[in-house]
C-alpha positions as CSV (number, residue, x, y, z in Angstrom):
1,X,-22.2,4.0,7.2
2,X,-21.4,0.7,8.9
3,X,-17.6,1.0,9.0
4,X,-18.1,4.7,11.1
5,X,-20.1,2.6,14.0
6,X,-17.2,-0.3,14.4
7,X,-15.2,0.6,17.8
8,X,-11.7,1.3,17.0
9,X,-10.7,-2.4,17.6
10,X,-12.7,-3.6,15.4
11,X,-11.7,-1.5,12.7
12,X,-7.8,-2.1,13.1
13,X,-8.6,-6.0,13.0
14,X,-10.9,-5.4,9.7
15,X,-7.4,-3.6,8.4
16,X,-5.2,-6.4,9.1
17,X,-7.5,-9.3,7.4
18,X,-7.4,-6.8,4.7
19,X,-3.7,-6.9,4.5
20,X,-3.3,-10.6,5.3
21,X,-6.2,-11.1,2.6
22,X,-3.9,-9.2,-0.8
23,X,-0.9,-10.9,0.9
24,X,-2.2,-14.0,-0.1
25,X,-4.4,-13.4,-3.3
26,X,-1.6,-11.2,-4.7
27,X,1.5,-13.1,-3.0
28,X,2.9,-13.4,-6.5
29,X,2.2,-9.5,-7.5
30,X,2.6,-7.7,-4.3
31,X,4.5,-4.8,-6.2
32,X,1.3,-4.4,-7.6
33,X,-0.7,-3.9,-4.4
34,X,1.8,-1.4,-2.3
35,X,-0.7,1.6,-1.6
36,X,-3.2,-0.6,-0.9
37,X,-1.3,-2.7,1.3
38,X,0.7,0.3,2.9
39,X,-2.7,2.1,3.6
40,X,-4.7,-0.9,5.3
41,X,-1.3,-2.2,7.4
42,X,-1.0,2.2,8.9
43,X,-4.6,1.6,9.8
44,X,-4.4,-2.2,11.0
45,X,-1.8,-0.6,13.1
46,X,1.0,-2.8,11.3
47,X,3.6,-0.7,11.5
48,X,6.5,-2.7,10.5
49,X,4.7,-3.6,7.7
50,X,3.0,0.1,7.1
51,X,7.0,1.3,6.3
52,X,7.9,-1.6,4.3
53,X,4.8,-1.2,2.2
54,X,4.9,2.5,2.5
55,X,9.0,2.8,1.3
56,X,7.9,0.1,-1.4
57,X,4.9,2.4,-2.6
58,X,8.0,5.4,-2.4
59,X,10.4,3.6,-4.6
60,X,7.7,2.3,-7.0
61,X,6.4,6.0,-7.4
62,X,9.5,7.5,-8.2
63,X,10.2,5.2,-10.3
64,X,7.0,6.4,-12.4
65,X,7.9,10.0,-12.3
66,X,11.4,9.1,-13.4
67,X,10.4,7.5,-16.5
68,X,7.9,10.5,-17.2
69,X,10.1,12.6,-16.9
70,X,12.8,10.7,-19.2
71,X,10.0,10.7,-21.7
72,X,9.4,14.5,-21.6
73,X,13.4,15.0,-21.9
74,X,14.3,16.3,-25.8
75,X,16.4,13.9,-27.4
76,X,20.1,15.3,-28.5
C-alpha cells in the first residue's frame, strides 16, 4: 500500500490538504463533514482544529442518540 511507504511528514501534510480540501468543498456544510474533518486534522497534526472538529463531531453525536432515544420513549 502506497500510503504505508510515505515518511511520517509526508503523511501529516497529505492529512492537512485533506482537511484544507472539505474545508473548502464543504465550507457551506461543514456540520456535515466533522469526523472526517476531526480524523484527518488529529493525523495532519492540527490540533486546534482536531478538538474543534472532534467536540463538534461530540455534540453532533449526542445529538443523534438523544433523538433516538426520544423516539424509543412511550408516549403518556
Amino acid at each position: 500500500m502506497a500510503y504505508t511507504g510515505l515518511l511520517h511528514e509526508d503523511r501529516r501534510q497529505i492529512h492537512a490538504r485533506v482537511v484544507r480540501a472539505i474545508e473548502t468543498v464543504y465550507r457551506d456544510r461543514l456540520g456535515e463533514q466533522t469526523e472526517q474533518l476531526a480524523h484527518h486534522a488529529l493525523r495532519a497534526g492540527l490540533t486546534e482544529k482536531a478538538v474543534f472538529y472532534l467536540w463538534q463531531a461530540g455534540l453532533r453525536a449526542s445529538a443523534q442518540f438523544a433523538l433516538r432515544d426520544a423516539r424509543a420513549c412511550p408516549r403518556t
